[in-house]
N, C-alpha and C positions, 0 to 999 in steps of 0.2 A: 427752787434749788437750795439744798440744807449746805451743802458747803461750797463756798469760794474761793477756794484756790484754785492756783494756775490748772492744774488735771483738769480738777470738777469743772471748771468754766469750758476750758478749751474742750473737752470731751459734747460739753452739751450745745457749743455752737458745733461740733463737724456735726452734729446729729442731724440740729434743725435746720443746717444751710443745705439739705436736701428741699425742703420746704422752699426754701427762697428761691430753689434755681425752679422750681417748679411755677412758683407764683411770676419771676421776672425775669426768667430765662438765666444763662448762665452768666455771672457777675461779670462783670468789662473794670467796673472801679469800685474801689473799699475804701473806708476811711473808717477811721479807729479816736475812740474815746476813750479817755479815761483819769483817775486822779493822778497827781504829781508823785507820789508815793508809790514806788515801783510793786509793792508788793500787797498795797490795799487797792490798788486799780484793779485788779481781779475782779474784786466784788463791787465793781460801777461803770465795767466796763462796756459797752456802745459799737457796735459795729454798723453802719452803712454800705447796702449794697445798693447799685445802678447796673442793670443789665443792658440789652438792646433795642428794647421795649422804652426804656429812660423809666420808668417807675422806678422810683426808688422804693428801696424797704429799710427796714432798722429791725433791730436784732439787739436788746441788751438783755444784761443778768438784771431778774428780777426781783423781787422782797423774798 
């Protein structure tokens, strides 16, 4: 991912949580990571999905 901002990120998780409902069905619970820094969390951000299946997945911005 070359940029992390809020767009860039959020555009590239709707993308791939196609992927995720695919692999663990469609998401039941989310939890969210990130730094303290409301506007560098972008670029360290962590999503958790759990579907109905309970596999969980994770989903963050990468290097």
């Amino acid at each position: 991912m070359g940029s992390r901002t809020r767009d860039a990120v959020l555009a590239s998780l709707a993308r791939d949580v196609d992927l995720v409902r695919v692999l663990v069905g469609e998401p039941a619970r989310l939890a969210t990571l990130g730094g303290a820094d409301a506007e560098a969390a972008w670029g360290t951000l962590a999503v958790g999905f759990s579907g109905p299946t309970m596999v969980p997945a994770r989903w963050q911005v990468g290097p």
